[in-house]
N, C-alpha and C positions, 0 to 999 in steps of 0.2 A: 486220618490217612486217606490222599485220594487214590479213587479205584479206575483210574484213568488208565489204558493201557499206553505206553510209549509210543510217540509218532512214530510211524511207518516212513523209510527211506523211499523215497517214490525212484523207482524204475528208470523212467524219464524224464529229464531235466530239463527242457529249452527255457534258456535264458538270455533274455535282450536284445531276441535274434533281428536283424536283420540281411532284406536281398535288396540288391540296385543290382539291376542289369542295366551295363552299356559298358564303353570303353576305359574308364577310369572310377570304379563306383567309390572308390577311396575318396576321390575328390568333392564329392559330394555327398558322402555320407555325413560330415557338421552341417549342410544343409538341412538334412532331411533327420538328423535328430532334433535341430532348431524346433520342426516343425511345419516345415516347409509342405504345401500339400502336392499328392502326384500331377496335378496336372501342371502347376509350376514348373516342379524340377522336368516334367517332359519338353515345355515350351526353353526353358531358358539352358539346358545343357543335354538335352537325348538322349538321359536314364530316365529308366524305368523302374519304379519302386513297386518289388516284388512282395514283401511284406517288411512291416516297421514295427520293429521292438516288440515283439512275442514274446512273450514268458508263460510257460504253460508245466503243470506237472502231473505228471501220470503215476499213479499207484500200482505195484504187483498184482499181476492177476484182473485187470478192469477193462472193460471196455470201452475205450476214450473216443468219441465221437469229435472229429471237426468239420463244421460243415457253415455252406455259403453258394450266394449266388457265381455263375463263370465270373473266373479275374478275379475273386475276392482273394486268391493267395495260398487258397489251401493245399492242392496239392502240390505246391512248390514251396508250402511248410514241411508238407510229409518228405519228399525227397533229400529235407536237410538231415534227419537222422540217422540213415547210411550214409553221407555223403554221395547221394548222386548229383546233389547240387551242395556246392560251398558256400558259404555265408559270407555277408560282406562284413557283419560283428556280430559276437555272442557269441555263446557255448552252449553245447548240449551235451548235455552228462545222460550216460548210458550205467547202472550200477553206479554212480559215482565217477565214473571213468569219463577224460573229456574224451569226445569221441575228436575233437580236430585239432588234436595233437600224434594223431595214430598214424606212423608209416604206410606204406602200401600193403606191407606184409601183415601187419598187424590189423588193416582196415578190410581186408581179403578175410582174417582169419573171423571177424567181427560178422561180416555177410554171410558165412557160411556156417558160423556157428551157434550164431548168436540170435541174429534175425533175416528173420524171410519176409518177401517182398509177394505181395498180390496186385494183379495191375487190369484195371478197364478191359482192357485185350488181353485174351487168354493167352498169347505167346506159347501157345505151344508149338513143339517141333513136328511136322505136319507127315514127316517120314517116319517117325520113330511111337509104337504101341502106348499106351495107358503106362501101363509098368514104365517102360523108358523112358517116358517122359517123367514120372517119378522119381523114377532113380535118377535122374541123368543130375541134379546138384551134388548128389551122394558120391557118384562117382566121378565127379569132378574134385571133392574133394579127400579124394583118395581112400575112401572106402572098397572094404572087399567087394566082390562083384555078390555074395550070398546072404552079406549082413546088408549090404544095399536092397536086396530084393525083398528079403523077410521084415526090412524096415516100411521099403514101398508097398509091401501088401499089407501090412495093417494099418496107411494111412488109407487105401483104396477101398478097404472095408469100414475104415469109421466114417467117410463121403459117403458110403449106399451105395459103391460100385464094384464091388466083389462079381465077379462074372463077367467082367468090362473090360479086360486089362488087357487083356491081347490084341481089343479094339485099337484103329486107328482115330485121329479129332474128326474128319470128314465123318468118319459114320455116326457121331455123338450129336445130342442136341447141345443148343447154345448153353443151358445152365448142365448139363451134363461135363462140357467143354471146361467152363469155371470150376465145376468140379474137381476135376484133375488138375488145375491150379489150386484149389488151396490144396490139394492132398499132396502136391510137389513143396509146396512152402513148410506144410504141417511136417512132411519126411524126414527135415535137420535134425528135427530138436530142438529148433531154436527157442526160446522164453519168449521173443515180441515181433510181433504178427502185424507187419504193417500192408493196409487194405487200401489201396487209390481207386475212387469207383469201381470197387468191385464187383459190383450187382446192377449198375445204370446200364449197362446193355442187353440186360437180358429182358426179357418181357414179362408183366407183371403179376402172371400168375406163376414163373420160374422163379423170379426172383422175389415173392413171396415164400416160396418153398427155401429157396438160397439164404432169406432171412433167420427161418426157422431153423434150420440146419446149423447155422452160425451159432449160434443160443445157445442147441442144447451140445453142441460140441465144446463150447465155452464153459457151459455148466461141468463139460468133464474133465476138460484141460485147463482151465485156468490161464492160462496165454494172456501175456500182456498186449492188448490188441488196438494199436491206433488205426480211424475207420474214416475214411475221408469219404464225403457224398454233396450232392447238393438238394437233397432229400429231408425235408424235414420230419416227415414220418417214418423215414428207417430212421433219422437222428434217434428221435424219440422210443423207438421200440429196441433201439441196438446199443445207444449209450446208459452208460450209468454217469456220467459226465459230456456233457456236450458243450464245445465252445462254439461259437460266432464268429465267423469272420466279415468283414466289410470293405474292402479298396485295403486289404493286407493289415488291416490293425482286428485288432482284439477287441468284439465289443462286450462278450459276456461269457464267462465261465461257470457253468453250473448245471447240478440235474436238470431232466428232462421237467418236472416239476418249481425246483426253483424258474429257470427262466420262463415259466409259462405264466405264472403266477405272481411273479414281480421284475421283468422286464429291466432291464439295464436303463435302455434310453428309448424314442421313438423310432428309431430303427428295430429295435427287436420288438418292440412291440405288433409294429405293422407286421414285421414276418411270422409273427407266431399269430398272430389276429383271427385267422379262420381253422387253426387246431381244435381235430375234435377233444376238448379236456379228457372227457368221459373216458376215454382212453390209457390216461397217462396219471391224473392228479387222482393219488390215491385220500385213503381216510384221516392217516397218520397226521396229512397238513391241512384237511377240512372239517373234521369231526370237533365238536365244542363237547366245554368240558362236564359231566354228567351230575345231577344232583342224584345221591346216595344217601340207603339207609343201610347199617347191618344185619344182617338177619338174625342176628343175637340180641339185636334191641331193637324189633319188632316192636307196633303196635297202634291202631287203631287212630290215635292222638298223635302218633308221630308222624306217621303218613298224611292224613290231614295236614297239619303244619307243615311239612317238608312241599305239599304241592302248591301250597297259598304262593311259591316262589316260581313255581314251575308251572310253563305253559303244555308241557307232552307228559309225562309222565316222573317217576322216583323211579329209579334201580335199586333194587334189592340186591347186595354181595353178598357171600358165603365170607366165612374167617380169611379165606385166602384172597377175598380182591374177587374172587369171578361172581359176572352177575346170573343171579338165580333167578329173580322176578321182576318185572315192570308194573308197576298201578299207576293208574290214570285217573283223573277224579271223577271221570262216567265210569268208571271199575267202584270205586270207594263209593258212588252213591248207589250204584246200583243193587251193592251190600251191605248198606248202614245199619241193617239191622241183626246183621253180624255178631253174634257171643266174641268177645274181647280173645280168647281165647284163636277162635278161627281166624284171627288178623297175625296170630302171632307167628301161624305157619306157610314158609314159603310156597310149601306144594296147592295150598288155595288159593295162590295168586297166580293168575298170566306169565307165561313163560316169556321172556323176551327173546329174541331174533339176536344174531350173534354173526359177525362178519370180521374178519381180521383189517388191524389196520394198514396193512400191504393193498388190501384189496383196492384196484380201483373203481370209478365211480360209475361207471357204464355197467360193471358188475350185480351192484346194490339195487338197481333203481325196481327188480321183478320184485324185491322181497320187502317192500310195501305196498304192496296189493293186497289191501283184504286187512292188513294190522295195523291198531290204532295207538301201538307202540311204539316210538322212536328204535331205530335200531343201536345192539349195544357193541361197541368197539374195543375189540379187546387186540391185546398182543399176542408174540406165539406163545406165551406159557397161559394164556385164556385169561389172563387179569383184565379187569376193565379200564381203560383208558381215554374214552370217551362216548358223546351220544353223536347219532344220525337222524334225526329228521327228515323227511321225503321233501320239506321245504327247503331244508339246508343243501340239501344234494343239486336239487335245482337250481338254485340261486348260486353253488360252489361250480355248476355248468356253462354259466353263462358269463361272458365275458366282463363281466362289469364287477366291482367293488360290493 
């Protein structure tokens, strides 16, 4: 019987989308699903191919990153999921729901209810306190004036601006400013959080802070959160999915790790090329796999053999899978004269070094200093999964195969 759990409905749907801007994009959209590349369809008819055949899906609760050079499409991909821009083909399903079948009534109740918009520019309203500018979606959409308030002050206390509210934007700083933008988006209720250069105007030690902030608010809300940048290290540290964009097509779909690591084509290569790994590529997808003994079948003869194949060391497991010891064969010879007996117990051997394999690699590199032990890689219930060598780690740092 498999222990697979049931695919998950993904959140958000875009499917096959395309944008042409110009006067007839009808007319030349069989062009440009032909194939036809943008600078063609600009020379030979005055559209503009905004993005070409997107299909992308977003899962409940994740942080979806799309990100690109200016003009590659992105944010005039994110504007097609509320409709502030309309599609010239495709669909995009919200729950399941196409969102470009929805009347005005129904596409009103959708913005208001459903998802909030965060944008480059704070937009806020420059007459109106911290609070009101909070409130003021709330009570647009016909909430009480006391459930709007008590709603806006617990989004102004989970931003870190409790004390703030009565302020006007003029007296705020610029990431202060953003602040009250997401705490005005956060205020609906809505499930999905869409973010258009959110943080590209602030300066980089705010918006290092605005990064942070985003994280662990994420960690407590779970917001289905598409995050447009053109940022490759907020992609990296803000997505758990990041896509590619290039002249509006789609070049690669995948963790911050898969595309580091195996690169779609030579365009994503070049853009991710000077990425510090150490950063991002954890152990899970660079740690090799460990030579082991049990510590129930300990012994003198068998560690001998087991290292004639190993160049670092054996791992010693308890019953359960976790490693209790490391030998190395300048450990084994340094003790050969050893009673059979004293081989047979973990606690006379070298403890090994233990790192989770979430951890990434920037993390590990202090904790070979001084041990001539391969590190042991376990999971969260501390089972071993694999080994770390201080070579491996290096070699997994540098760009090369």
């Amino acid at each position: 019987m498999s222990n697979d759990a049931p695919a998950q409905e993904p959140k958000i749907s875009i499917e096959h989308v395309y944008k042409i801007f110009g006067e007839d994009p009808q007319s030349v959209l069989p062009q440009v699903e032909a194939g036809a590349d943008k600078r063609e369809i600009l020379e030979q008819t005055g559209h503009v191919i905004g993005i070409r055949d997107i299909s992308l899906q977003i899962q409940p609760g994740e942080t979806f990153v799309v990100m690109g050079l200016s003009g590659s499409g992105k944010s005039t991909l994110i504007r097609h999921v509320n409709r502030l821009i309309e599609p010239t083909a495709g669909q995009i399903l919200i729950d399941g729901q196409d969102v470009l079948t929805l009347d005005e009534k129904q596409l009103r109740d959708l913005r208001r209810q459903k998802i909030s918009m965060v944008f480059q520019k704070f937009a806020l309203l420059p007459h109106r306190s911290v609070l009101s500018n909070v409130m003021y979606p709330l009570k647009v959409g016909g909430v009480s004036t006391d459930k709007a308030k008590a709603a806006a002050m617990e989004q102004i206390e989970t931003v870190g601006l409790a004390g703030y509210e009565d302020r006007y934007p003029r007296h705020l700083s610029g990431g202060m400013q953003q602040r009250v933008g997401l705490a005005r988006a956060l205020a609906t209720s809505g499930d999905v959080l869409l973010m258009d250069e959110a943080f590209s105007a602030l300066d980089p030690l705010i918006r290092g802070d605005m990064q942070a902030q985003l994280k662990t608010l994420q960690a407590k809300l779970h917001k289905t959160i598409m995050f447009i940048t053109h940022d490759l290290d907020e992609a990296l540290l803000l997505g758990d999915h990041i896509a590619i964009l290039n002249d509006g097509e789609l070049r690669q779909v995948g963790t911050g790790e898969d595309i580091l690591l195996n690169p779609a084509d030579d365009y994503v290569a070049r853009f991710v090329r000077d990425v510090n790994r150490g950063r991002v590529v954890t152990l899970a997808t660079t740690a090799r796999t460990p030579t082991t003994l049990s510590a129930s079948d300990l012994s003198r003869d068998k560690l001998e053999q087991a290292l004639t194949s190993v160049s670092e060391a054996v791992i010693v497991t308890d019953a359960d899978g976790r490693p209790v010891a490391a030998v190395t064969e300048g450990h084994l010879h340094a003790n050969r004269d050893k009673a059979e007996d004293w081989w047979r117990s973990p606690d006379n051997l070298p403890t090994p070094q233990t790192a989770d394999e979430t951890t990434v690699l920037a993390e590990i590199l202090p904790l070979f200093a001084g041990s001539e032990t391969p590190l042991a890689v376990v999971n969260s219930n501390g089972v071993l999964v694999g080994k770390m060598a201080a070579a491996d780690a290096l070699a997994a740092l540098s760009n090369s195969d």
